[in-house]
C-alpha positions in Angstrom: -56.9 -20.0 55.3 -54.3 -16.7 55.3 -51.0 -18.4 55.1 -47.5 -16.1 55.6 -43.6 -17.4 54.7 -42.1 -16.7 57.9 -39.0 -14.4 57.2 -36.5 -17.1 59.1 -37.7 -20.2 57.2 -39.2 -19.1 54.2 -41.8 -21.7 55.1 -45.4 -21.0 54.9 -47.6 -21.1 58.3 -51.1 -20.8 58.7 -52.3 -17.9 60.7 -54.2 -18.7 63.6 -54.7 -17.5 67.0 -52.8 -19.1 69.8 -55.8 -20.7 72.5 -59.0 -18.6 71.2 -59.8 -16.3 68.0 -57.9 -13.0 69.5 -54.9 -12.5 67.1 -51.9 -10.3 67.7 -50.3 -8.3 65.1 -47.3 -6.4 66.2 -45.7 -4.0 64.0 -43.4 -0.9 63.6 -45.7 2.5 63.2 -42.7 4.3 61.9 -42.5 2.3 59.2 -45.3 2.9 55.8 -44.7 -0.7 54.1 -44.5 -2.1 57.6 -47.8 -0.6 58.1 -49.8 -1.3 55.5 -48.5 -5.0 55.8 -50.0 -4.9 58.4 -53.3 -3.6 58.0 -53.5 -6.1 55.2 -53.1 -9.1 57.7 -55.9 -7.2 59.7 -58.0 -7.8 57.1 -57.5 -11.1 55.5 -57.7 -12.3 59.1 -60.9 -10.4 60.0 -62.1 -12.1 56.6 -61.7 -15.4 58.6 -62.8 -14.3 61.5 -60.2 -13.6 63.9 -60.4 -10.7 66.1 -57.4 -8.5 65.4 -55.6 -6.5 67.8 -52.6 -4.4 66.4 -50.0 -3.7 69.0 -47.3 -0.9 68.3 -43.6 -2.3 68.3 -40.6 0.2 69.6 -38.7 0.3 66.1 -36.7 4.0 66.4 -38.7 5.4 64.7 -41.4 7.7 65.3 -44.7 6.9 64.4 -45.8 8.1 61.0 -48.3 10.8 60.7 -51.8 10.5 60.1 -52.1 6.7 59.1 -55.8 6.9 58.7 -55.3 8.9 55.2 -54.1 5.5 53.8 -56.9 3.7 55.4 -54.1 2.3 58.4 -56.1 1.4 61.4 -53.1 3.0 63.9 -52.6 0.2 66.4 -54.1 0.2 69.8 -52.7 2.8 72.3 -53.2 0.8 75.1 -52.2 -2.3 73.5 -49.2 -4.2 75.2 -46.9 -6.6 72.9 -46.8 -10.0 75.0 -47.1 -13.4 72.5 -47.1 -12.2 69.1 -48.7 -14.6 66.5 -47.4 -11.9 63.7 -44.7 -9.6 63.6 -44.4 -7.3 60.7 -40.9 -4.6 60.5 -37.6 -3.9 59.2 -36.2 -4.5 62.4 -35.3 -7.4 64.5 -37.7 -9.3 66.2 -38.4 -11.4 69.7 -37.7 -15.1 68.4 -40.8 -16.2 70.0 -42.6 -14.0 67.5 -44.9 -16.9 65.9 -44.4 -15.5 62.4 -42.1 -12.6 61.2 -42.6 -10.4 58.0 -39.6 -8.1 57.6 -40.4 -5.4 55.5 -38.3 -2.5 54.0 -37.8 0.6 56.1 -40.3 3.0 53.9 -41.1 6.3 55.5 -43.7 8.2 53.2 -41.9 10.1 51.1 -44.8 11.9 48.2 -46.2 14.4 50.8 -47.8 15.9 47.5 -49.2 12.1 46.6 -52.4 10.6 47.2 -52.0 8.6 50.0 -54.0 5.5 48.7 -52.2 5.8 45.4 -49.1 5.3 47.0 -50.8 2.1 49.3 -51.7 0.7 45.8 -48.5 1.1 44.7 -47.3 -0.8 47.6 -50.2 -3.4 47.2 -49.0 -4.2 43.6 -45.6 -5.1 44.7 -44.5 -8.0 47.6 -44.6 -7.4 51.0 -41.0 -7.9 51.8 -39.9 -6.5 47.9 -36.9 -4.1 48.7 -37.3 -1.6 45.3 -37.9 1.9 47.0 -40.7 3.2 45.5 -40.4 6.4 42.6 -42.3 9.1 41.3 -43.1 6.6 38.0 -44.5 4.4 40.7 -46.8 6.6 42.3 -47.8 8.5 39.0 -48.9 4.8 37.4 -51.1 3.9 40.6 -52.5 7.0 40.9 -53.8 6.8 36.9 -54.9 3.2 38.0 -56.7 4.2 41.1 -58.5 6.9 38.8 -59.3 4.4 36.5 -60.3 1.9 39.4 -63.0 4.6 40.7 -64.5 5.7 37.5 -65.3 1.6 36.7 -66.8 1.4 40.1 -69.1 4.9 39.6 -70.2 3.4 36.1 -70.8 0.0 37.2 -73.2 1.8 39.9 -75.4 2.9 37.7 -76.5 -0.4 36.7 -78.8 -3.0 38.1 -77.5 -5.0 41.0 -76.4 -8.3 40.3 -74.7 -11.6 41.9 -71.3 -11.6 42.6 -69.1 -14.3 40.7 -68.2 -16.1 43.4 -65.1 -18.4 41.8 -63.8 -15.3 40.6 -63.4 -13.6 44.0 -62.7 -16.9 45.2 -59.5 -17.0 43.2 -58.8 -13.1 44.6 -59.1 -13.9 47.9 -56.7 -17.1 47.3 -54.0 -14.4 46.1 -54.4 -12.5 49.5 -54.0 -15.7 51.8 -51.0 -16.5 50.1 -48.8 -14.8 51.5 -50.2 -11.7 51.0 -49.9 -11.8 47.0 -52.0 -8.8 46.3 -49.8 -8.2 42.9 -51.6 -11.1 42.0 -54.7 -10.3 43.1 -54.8 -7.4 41.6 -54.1 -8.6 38.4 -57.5 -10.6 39.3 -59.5 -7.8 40.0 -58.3 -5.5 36.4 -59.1 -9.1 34.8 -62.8 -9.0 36.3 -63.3 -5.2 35.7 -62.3 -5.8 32.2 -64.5 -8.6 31.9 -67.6 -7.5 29.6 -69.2 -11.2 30.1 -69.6 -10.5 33.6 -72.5 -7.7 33.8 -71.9 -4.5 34.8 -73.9 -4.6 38.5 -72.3 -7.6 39.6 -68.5 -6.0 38.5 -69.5 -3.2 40.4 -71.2 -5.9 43.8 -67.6 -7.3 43.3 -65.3 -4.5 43.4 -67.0 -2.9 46.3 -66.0 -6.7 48.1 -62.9 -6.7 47.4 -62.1 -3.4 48.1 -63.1 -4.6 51.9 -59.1 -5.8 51.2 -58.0 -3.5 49.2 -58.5 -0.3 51.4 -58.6 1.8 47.9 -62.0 3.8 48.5 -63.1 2.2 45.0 -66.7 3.6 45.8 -65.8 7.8 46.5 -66.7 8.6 43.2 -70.5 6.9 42.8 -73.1 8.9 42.4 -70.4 12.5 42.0 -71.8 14.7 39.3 -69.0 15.6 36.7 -68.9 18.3 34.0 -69.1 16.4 31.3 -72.3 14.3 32.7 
């Protein structure tokens, strides 16, 4: 079960939806880290089977351009906020907000950057870490997402095989707590790395997890480069 530390008590709570599986995530579009946060509770919650709606929340700010280019499903534009079971922002919130997760303030800022290089440079950190991110940040995901994608297009080329289920166990278990996606990142380089699990099931297991991840691990299969 997705557990979040509410940003009042520090306390973990369980995330379920209040009288049905509908779930409402409210959050501030303005806001990149906000965002993504929030896309990322989308999807650990879809995982379990709640039915996410994402609901805009006035923040002053305008919304940010073009969130699909870091795989951010924009929220609903005829959503209404009414009873929030997650609220995600740098702002203040309605105390009858079920859970808050105040985030940084984190306009993109690397219009020259690939936008999912600078989501996994967000993904590698917490979601309420308040480091800004820098160029060194963006320039090290961006190498890793390469690296990420060039695994995933060599895996392809092997036979399919079963997906080690305790391992993405484990990376799914980062996720749900508390959004640890540092950690389950660490997982995922562990499992790529890992030459006693065959190269078809590696690749089986990073296309999963990248159902999370929101990295486009799989653009690069079956691409023809120079060098081939």
């Amino acid at each position: 079960m997705l557990q979040l530390a509410d940003a009042r008590s520090g306390r973990k709570t369980p995330v379920q939806a209040a009288g049905g599986r509908r779930l409402t995530v409210a959050f501030c579009p303005g806001s990149l880290r906000a965002a993504v946060t929030a896309d990322l509770v989308r999807r650990a919650a879809e995982r379990h089977h709640l039915v996410v709606m994402l609901a805009p929340h006035p923040c002053g700010e305008p919304p940010m351009a073009e969130p699909l280019r870091y795989n951010i499903h924009p929220p609903s534009a005829t959503a209404t906020v009414g009873a929030v079971d997650v609220h995600v922002g740098p702002h203040d919130h309605d105390e009858g907000d079920r859970i808050i997760l105040a985030t940084m303030h984190d306009h993109p800022a690397f219009p020259d950057a690939d936008p999912l290089a600078v989501r996994l440079a967000l993904l590698d950190r917490r979601h309420g870490d308040r480091t800004p991110l820098g160029p060194a940040d963006i320039a090290e995901a961006h190498t890793r997402l390469l690296e990420l994608r060039a695994d995933v297009a060599r895996f392809a080329e092997a036979p399919s095989g079963a997906i080690p289920l305790d391992r993405i166990s484990a990376i799914h278990a980062a996720v749900d707590d508390d959004l640890d996606t540092a950690r389950a990142l660490a997982l995922t380089d562990s499992l790529r790395h890992d030459a006693a699990v065959a190269p078809g099931a590696r690749f089986e297991s990073l296309v999963h997890l990248d159902r999370t991840f929101g990295l486009d691990l799989a653009q690069d299969v079956g691409k023809i480069h120079p060098s081939d």
